[in-house]
C-alpha positions as CSV (number, residue, x, y, z in Angstrom):
1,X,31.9,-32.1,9.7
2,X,31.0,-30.2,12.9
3,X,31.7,-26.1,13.0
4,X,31.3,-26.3,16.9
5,X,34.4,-26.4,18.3
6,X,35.2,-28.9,20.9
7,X,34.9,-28.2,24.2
8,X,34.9,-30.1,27.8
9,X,32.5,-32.9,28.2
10,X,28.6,-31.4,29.8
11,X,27.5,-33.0,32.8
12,X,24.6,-31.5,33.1
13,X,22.3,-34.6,32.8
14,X,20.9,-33.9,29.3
15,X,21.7,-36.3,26.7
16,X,25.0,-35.3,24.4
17,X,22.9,-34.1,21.4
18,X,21.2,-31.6,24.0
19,X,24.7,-30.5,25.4
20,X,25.7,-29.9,21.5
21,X,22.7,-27.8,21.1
22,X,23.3,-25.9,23.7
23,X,26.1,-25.0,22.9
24,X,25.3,-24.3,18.8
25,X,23.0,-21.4,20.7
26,X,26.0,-20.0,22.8
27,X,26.1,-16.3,21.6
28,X,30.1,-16.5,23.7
29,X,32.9,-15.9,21.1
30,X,34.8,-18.6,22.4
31,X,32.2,-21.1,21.6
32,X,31.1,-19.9,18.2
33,X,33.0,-20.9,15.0
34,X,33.4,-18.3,12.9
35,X,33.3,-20.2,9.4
36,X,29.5,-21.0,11.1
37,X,28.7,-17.9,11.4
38,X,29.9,-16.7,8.4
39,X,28.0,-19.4,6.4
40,X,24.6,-18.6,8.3
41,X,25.6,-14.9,7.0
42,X,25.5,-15.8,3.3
43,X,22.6,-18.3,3.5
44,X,21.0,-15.4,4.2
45,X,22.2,-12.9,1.9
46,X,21.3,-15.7,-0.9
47,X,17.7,-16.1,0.6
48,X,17.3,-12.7,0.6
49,X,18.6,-12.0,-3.1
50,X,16.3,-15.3,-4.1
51,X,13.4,-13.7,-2.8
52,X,14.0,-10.2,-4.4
53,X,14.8,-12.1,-8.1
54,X,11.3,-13.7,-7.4
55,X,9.6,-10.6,-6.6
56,X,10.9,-8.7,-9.8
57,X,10.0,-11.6,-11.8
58,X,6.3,-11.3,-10.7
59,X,6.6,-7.7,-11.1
60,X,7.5,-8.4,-14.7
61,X,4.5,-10.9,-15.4
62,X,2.5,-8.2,-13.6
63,X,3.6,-5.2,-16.3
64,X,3.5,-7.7,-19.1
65,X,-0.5,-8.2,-18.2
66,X,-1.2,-5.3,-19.5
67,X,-4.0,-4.7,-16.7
68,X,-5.3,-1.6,-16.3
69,X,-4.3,0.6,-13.0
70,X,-6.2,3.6,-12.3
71,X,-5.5,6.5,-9.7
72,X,-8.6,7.7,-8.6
73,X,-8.5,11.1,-6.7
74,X,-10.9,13.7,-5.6
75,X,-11.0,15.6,-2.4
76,X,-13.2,14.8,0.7
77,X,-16.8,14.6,0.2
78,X,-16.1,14.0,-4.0
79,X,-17.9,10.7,-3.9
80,X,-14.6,8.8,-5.5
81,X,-15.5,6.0,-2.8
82,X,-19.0,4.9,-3.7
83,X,-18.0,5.2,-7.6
84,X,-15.0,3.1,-6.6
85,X,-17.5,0.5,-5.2
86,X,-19.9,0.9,-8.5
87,X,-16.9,0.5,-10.9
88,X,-15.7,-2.9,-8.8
89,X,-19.2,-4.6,-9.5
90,X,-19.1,-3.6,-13.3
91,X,-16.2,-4.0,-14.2
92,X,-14.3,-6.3,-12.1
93,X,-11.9,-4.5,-10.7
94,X,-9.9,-4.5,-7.6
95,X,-10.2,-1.3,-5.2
96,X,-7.1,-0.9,-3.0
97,X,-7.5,2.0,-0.7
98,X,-3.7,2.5,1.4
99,X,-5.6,3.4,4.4
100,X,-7.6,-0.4,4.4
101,X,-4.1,-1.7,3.8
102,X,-2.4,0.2,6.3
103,X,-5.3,-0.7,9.2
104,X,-5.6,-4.0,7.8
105,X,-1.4,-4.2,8.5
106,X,-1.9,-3.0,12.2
107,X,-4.9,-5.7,12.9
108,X,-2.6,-8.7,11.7
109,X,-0.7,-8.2,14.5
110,X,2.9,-8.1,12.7
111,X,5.9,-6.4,13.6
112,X,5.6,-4.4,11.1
113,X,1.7,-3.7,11.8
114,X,2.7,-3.1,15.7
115,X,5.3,-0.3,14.4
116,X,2.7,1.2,12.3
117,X,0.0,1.3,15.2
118,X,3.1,3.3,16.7
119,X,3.6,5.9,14.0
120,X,-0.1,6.4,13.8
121,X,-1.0,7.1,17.1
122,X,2.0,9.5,17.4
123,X,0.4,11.4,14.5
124,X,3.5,10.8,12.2
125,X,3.4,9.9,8.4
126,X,3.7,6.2,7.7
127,X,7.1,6.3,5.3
128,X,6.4,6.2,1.7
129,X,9.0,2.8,0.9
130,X,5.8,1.1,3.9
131,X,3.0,2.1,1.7
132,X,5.2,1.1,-1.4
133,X,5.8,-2.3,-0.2
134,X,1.5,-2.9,1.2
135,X,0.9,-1.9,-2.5
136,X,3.1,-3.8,-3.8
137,X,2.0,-6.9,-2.1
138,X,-1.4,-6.5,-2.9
139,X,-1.5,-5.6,-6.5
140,X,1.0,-8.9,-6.9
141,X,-1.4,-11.0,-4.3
142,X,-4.3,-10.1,-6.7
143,X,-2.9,-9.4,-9.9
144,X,-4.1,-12.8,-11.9
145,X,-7.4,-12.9,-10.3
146,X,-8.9,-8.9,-11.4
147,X,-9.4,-6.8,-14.5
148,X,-8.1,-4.0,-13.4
149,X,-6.6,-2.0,-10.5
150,X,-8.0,1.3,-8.6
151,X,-5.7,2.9,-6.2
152,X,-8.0,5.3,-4.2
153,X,-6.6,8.7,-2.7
154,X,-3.1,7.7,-4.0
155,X,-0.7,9.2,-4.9
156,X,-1.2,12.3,-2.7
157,X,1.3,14.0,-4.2
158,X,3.7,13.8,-7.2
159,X,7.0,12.5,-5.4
160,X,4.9,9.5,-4.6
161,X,2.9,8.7,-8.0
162,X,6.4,9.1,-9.5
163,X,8.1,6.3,-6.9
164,X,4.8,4.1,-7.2
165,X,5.7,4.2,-11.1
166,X,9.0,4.0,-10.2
167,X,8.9,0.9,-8.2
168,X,5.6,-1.4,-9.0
169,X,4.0,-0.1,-12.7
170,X,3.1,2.9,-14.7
171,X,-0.6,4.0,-14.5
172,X,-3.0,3.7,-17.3
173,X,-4.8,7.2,-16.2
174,X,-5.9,9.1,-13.5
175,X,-9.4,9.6,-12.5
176,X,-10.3,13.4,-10.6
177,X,-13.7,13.9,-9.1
178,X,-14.0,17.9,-9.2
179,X,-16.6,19.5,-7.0
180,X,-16.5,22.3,-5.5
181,X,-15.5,22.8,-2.0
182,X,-18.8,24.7,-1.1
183,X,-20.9,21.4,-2.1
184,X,-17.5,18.9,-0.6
185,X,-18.6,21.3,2.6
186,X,-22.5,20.1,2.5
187,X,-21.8,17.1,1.9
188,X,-19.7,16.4,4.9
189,X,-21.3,18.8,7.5
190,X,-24.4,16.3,6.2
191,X,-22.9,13.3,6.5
192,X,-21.6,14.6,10.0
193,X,-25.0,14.5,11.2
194,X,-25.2,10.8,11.2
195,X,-21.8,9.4,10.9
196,X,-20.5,10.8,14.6
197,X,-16.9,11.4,12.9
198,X,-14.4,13.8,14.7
199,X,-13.6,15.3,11.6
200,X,-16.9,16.3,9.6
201,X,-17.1,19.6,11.1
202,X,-16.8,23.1,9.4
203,X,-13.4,24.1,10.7
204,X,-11.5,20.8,10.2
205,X,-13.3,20.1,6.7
206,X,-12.0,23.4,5.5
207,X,-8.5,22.3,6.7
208,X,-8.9,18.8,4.9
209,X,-9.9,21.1,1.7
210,X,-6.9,23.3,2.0
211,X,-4.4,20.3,2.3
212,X,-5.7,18.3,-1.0
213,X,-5.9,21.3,-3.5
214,X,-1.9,21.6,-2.3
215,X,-1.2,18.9,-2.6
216,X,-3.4,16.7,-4.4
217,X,-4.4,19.3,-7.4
218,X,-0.6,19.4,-8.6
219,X,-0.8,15.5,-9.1
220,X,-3.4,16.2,-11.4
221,X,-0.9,18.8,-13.3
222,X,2.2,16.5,-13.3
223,X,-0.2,14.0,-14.8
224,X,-2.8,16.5,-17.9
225,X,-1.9,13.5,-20.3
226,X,-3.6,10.8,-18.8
227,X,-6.0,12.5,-16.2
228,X,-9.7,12.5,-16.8
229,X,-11.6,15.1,-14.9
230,X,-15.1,14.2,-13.9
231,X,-17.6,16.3,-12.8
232,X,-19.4,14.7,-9.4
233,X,-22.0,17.0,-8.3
234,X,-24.9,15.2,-10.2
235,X,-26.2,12.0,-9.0
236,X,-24.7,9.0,-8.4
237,X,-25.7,7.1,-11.6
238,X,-25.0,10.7,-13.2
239,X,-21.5,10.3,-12.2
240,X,-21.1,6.7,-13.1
241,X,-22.5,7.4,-16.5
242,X,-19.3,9.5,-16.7
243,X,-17.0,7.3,-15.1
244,X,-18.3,4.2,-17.4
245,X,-17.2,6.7,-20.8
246,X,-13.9,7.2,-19.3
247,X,-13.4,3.2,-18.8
248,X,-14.8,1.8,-21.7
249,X,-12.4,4.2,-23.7
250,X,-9.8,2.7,-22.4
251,X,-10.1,-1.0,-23.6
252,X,-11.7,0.8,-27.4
């Protein structure tokens, strides 16, 4: 049974099925049947609600894994990025940084990565329920393929480690690289030299230094019974050394 409703004959030259097409698109009142419309209404609803019960039910499997998931913070200059890097080829575990997800959003070209390139380049913060959802997606994407999850530089502050809890999976422990900001100061006026970036220079590093102990440095509060500080002003391998002890006590 058809929903269109019946109306004069088309002459237009196009064969009857095109005419009936036609007028299925018609956005006129008069033309559109509103038991159609209605149905096209709750297929959607049900696609949508199908899609959310399969989401929760990987969420589920993903909880049930058991896999570790790490926040690992430390301000600018601490070095968390190269240990990142170090703990991935030991241990096998997969680094998700929300700044790689968020450009890697805008380069696919989607609406949603065009209205981020928007946001961005007007200097306003990307809404947490956006950087939620890229998180989401990628810890579910990845979830039966890795040992292990590190979430870089998130959360930034407490509302969102409580939402990312909240919504995806509770985190095994937290990871802080402390080093002082005199030595966070060389290291980026030093790295400045080479890397050309805008923002290693004296006046916006200090900036960058005061923003994380505000808001970063209270995460580490909320969290005192699963954080692990680690000091990061020795070596590389010094650190890691570190940063291996912490790991391997959590699968003891």
């Amino acid at each position: 049974m058809s929903y269109i409703k019946s109306t004069p004959e088309v002459h237009s030259g196009k064969a009857n099925g095109d005419a009936v097409e036609d007028k299925a698109m018609t956005t006129d009142p008069e033309l559109v049947n509103k038991p159609y419309v209605e149905e096209l209404n709750n297929a959607g609803e049900a696609a949508e609600m199908a899609e959310q019960q399969q989401r929760e039910a990987e969420l589920t499997k993903l909880r049930e894994a058991k896999i570790p998931v790490i926040f690992v913070l430390g301000g600018p200059g601490s070095g968390k990025g190269t240990q990142c890097e170090k703990i991935v080829e030991r241990y096998s575990f997969t680094h998700l940084s929300t700044g790689d997800l968020l450009r890697a959003e805008v380069q696919s070209g989607s609406s949603q990565g065009k209205l981020l390139a928007n946001i961005m380049e007007e200097g306003k913060l990307v809404p947490l329920e956006t950087v939620l959802g890229l998180l989401q997606e990628a810890m579910l994407t990845r979830c039966k393929n890795t040992k292990g999850f590190l979430i870089d530089g998130y959360p930034r502050e407490v509302a969102q480690g409580i939402e990312f809890e909240k919504q995806i999976i509770d985190c095994t422990c937290v990871i802080y690289y402390e080093v002082s900001d005199a030595v966070m100061k060389e290291r980026l006026l030093k790295r400045g030299e080479s890397s050309g970036r805008l923002d290693d220079n004296e006046e916006t590093i200090t900036k960058r230094l005061t923003t994380f102990k505000a808001l970063t440095l209270p995460v580490i509060d909320y969290y005192k019974d699963k954080a692990k500080q680690i000091s990061a002003e020795g070596s590389v391998e010094e650190v890691f050394i570190q940063t291996c002890a912490v790991l391997d006590a959590l699968s003891a």
